[in-house]
RODO-2510 file (C-alpha; in nm, 4 decimals, decimal comma):
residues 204
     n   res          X          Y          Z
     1     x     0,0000     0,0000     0,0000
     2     x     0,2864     0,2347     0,1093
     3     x     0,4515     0,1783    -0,2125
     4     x     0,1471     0,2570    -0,4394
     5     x     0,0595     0,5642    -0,2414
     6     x     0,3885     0,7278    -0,2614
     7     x     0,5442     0,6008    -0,5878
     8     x     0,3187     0,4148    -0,8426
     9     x     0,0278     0,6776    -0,7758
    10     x     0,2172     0,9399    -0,8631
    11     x     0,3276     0,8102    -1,1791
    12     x    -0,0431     0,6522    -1,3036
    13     x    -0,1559     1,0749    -1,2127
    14     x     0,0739     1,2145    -1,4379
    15     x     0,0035     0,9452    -1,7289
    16     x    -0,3723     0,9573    -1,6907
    17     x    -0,3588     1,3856    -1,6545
    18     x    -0,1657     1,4026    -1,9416
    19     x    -0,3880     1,1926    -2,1713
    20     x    -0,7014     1,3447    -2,0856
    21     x    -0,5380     1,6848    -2,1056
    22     x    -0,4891     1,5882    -2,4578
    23     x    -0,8105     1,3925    -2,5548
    24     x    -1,0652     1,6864    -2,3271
    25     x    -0,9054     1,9904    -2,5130
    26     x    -1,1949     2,0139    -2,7415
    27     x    -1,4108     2,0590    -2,4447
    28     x    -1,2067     2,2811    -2,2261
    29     x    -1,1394     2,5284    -2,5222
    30     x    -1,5441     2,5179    -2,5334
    31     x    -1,5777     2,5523    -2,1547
    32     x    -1,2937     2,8234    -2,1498
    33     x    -1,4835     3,0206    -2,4446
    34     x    -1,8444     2,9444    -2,3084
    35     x    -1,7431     3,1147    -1,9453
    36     x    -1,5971     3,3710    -2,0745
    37     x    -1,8857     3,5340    -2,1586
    38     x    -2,0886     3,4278    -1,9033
    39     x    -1,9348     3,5605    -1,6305
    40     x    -1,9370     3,9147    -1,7374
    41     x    -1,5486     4,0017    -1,7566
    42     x    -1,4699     3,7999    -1,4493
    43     x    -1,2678     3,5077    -1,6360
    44     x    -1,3323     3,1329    -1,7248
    45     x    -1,0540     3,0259    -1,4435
    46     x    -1,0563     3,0659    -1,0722
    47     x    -0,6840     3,0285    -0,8441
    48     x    -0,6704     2,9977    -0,4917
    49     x    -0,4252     2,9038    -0,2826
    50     x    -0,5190     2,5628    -0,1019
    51     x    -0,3196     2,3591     0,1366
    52     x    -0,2009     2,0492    -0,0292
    53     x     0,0376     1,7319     0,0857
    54     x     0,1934     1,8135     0,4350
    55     x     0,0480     2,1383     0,4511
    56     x     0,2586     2,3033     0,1716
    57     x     0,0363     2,5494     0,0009
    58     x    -0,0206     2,5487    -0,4125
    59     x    -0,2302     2,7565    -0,6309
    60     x    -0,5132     2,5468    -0,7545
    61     x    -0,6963     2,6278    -1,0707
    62     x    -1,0805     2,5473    -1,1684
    63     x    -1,3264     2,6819    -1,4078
    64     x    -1,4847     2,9831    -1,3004
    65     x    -1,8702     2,9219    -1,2042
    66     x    -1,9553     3,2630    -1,0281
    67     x    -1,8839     3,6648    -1,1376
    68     x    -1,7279     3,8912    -0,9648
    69     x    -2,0431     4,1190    -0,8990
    70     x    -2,0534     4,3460    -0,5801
    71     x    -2,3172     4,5679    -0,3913
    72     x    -2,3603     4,8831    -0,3054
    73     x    -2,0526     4,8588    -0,0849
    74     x    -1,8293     4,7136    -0,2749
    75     x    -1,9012     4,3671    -0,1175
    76     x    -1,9601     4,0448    -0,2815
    77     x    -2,2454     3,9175    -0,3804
    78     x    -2,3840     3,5962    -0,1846
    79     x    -2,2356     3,3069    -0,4236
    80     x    -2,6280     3,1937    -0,4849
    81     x    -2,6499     3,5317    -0,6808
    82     x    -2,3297     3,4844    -0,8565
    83     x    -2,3567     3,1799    -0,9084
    84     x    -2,4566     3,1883    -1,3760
    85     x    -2,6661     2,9135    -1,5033
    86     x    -2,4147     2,8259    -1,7456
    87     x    -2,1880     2,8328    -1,3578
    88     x    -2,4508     2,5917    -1,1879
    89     x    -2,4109     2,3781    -1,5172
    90     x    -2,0564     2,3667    -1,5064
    91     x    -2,0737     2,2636    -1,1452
    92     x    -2,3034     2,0570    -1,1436
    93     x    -2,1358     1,8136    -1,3977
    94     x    -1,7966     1,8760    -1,2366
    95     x    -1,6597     2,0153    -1,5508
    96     x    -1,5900     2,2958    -1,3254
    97     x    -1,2654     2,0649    -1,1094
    98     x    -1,1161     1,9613    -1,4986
    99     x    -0,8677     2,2336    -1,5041
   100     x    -0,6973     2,0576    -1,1979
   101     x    -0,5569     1,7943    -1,4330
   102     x    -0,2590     2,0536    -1,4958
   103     x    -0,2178     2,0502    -1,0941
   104     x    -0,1944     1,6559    -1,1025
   105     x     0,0894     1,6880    -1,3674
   106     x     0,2869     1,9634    -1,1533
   107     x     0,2346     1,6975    -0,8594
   108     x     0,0839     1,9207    -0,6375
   109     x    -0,2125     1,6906    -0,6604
   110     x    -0,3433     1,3762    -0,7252
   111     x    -0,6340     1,2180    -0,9311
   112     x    -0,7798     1,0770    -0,6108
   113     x    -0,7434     1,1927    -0,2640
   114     x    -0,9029     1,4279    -0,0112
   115     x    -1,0540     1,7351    -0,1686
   116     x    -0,7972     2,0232    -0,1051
   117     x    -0,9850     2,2607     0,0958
   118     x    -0,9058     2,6787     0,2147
   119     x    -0,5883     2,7553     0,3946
   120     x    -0,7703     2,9484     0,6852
   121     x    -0,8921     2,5690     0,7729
   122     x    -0,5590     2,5027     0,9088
   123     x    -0,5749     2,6194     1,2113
   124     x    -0,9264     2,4730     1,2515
   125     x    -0,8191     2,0650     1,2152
   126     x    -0,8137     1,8734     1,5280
   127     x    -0,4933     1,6236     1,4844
   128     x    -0,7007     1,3544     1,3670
   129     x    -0,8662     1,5449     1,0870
   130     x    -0,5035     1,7231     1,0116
   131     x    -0,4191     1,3898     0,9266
   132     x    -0,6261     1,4341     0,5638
   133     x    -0,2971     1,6144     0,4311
   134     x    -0,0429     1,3095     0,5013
   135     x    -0,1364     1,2556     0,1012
   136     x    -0,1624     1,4604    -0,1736
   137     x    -0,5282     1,5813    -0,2302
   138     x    -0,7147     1,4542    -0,5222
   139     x    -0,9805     1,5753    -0,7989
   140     x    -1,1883     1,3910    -0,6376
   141     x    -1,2078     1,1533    -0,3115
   142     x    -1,3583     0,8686    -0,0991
   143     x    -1,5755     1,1607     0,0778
   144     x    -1,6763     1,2723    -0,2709
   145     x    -1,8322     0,8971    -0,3417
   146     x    -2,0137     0,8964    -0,0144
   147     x    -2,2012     1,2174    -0,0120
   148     x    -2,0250     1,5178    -0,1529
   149     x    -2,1342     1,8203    -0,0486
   150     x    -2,4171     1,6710     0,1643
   151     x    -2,1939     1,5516     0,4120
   152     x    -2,1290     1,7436     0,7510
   153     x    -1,7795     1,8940     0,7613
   154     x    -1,6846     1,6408     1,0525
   155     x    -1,8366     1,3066     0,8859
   156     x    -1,6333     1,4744     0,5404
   157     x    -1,2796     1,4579     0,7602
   158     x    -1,3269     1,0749     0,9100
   159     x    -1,4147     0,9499     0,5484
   160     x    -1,0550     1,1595     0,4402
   161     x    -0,9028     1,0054     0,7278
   162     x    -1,0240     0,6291     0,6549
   163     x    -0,8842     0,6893     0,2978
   164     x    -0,5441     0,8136     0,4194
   165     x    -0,5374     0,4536     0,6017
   166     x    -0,6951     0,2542     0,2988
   167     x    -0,5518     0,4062     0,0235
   168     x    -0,4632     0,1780    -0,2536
   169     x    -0,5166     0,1305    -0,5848
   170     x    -0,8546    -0,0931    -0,5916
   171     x    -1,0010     0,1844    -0,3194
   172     x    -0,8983     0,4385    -0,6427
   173     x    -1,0300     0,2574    -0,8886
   174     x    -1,3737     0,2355    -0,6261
   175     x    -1,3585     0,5966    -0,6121
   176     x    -1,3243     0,6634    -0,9951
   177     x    -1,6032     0,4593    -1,0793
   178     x    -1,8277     0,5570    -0,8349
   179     x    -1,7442     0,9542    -0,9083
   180     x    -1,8187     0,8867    -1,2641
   181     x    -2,1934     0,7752    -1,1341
   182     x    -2,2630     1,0333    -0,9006
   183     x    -2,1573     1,3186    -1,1333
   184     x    -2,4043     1,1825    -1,4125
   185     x    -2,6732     1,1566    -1,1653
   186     x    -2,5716     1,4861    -1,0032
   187     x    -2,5992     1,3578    -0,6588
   188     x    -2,4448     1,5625    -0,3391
   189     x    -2,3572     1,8738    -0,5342
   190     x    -2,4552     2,1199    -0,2768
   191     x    -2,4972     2,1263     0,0845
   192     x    -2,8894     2,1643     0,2211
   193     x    -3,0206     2,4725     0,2014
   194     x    -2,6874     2,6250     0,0531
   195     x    -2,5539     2,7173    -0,2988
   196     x    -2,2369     2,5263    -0,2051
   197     x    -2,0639     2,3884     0,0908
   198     x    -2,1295     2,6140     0,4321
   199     x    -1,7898     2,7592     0,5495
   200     x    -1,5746     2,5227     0,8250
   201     x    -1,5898     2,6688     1,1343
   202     x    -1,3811     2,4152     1,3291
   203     x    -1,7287     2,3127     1,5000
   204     x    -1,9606     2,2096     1,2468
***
């Protein structure tokens, strides 16, 4: 298991980026060209700095679902008014987390692993749930097959946890299949009552 996880993994990410890189490029010019417009000015790509293996902090790139539009005061819009149809789309097909292929080739993540999250989280981990960022975070992950966005912030961390122990490559190839179902059924997208996931407060 150690082996796979710290050697062959790596290796299979890069392979498996790169191809689709090559045989999706049709699609993300589309994507790219279709979210341009829609977000009024604001870009087709989003970059954030996340926390990714260890703690070490990357710049991770996605599609763009939501514009940049403010009030009165300058502020933000809530994301449910941001959010474009051609956004919710996007998202909701998880076209949105393709661009992340070009962080699996730089390494700083992986095809499967635990979703990398915001860097003002840090502080917010117990140990136990710290423990998500012994591997390098994925596209998508074993918390991703078993409720996305659905899931409470503290069942999210023990299912990133349990894959840190399990990880292997039959529990990847689990994960890949079952991601493929659940984004053409659309399950888990968004949390309850929210337009995405509710911030971590280190209590919920």
């Amino acid at each position: 298991m150690k082996v796979y996880r710290d050697y062959i993994k790596r290796v299979l990410g890069f392979i498996i980026s790169l191809v689709a890189i090559i045989c999706l490029s049709p699609l993300l010019l589309v994507v790219t060209i279709w979210l341009h417009f829609a977000n009024k000015g604001a870009g087709a790509f989003f970059f954030q700095d996340r926390p990714g293996k260890d703690g070490k902090i990357f710049k991770i790139i996605k599609y763009k679902t939501m514009t940049d539009e403010r009030d009165a005061n300058g502020e933000l819009l809530p994301d449910a008014e941001r959010l474009t149809r051609v956004g919710r789309f996007v998202r909701s097909t998880s076209i949105d987390e393709l661009p992340q292929l070009f962080n699996v080739l730089k390494g700083d993540m992986a095809i499967i692993g635990p979703r990398p999250l915001l860097v003002q989280y840090l502080p917010l981990y117990s140990p136990e749930q710290a423990r998500r960022h012994e591997v390098r975070p994925g596209i998508s992950g074993w918390a991703q097959c078993h409720g996305r966005n659905s899931l409470s912030w503290s069942e999210k961390f023990k299912l990133d946890v349990w894959y840190v122990d399990h990880c292997s490559f039959k529990t990847d190839l689990e994960v890949i299949f079952t991601t493929i179902k659940k984004v053409i059924v659309r399950d888990g997208i968004s949390q309850d009552g929210q337009a995405t996931m509710e911030a971590f407060n280190g209590n919920n």
